[in-house]
N, C-alpha and C positions, 0 to 999 in steps of 0.2 A: 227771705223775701225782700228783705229791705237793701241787700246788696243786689240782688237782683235790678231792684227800681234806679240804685245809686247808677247801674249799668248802663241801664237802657236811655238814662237821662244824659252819661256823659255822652254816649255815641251818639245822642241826637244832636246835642251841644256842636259835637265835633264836625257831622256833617254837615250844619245849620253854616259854619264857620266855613267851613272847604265851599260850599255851593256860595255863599257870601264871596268870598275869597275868587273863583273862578269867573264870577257876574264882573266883579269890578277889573280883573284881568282883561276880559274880554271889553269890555266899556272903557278902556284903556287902549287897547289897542286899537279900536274902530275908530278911538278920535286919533291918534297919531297917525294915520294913513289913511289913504283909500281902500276900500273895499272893492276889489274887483270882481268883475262875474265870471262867468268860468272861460269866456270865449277871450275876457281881456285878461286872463290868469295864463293860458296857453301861452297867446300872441307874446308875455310880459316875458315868460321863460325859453321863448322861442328859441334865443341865442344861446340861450345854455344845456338845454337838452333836448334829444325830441321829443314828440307829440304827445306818441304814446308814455311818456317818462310823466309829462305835466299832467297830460290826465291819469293817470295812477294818482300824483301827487293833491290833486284838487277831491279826487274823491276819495280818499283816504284822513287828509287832515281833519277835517273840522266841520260837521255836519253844521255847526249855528254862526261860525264865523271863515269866512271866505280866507282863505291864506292870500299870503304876500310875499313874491321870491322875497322880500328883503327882510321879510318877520326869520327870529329866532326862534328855533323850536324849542328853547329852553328858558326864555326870556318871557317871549311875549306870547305862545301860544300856552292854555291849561290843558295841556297833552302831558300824560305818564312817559317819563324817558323809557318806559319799557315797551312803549307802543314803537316809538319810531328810533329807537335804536336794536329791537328785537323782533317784532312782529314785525314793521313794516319790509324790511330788507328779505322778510321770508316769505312773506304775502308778495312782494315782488316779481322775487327768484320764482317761486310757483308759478306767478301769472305768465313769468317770461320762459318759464319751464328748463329754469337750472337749478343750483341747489345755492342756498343763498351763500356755504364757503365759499362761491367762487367770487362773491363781490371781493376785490380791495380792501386792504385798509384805508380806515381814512387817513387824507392825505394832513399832515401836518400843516397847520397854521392857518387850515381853513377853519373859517369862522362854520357855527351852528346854524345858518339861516336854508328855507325852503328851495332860495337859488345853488346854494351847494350840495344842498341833498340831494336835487336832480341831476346833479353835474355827477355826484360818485355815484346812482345807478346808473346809470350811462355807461360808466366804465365796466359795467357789468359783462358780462359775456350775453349775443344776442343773438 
């Protein structure tokens, strides 16, 4: 019973710490930038991909904090790399009705931010 309790305490400890931990991320990244809405999120990514690539991108990131082509999805967003180097490319490929081997790789020496990740589905097949 007593490593039971020892248990339940650490994994509270631990989520207490990760939810702490994602608030100050997030409170971090709202003061380095602007928060855009989704109509100046499009317009922002206009040049780098289209439309419909920005709106996947906008409803897909981040339900409490507004993405920024220029935020890193490994930096500044508390996004699991397995959401948006696994799921998202395949939540994609579905919505655009390929399979997602057919995206690319990515292209070397491109940086991890919102505005590149629209730019490599694009390269998708469409």
């Amino acid at each position: 019973m007593l490593a039971i309790g020892f248990v339940v305490c650490g994994l509270a400890v631990w989520f207490a710490v990760a939810f702490r931990d994602t608030r100050s991320q997030i409170a971090t990244t709202k003061a380095r930038r602007p928060n855009p809405s989704r109509d100046e999120f499009i317009e922002m990514m206009a040049w780098d991909c289209p439309e419909y690539v920005a709106v996947f991108l906008w409803e897909t990131a981040m339900p409490y904090l507004a993405p920024h082509p220029d935020d890193d999805l490994l930096r500044d967003l508390p996004i699991d790399e397995d959401d948006w180097s696994m799921d998202w490319p395949r939540d994609f490929a579905t919505q655009e009705g390929f399979h997602e081997s057919n995206l690319p790789d990515w292209p070397k020496g491109w940086a991890t931010t919102i505005r590149n990740y629209g730019r490599w589905l694009s390269m998708g097949p469409v």
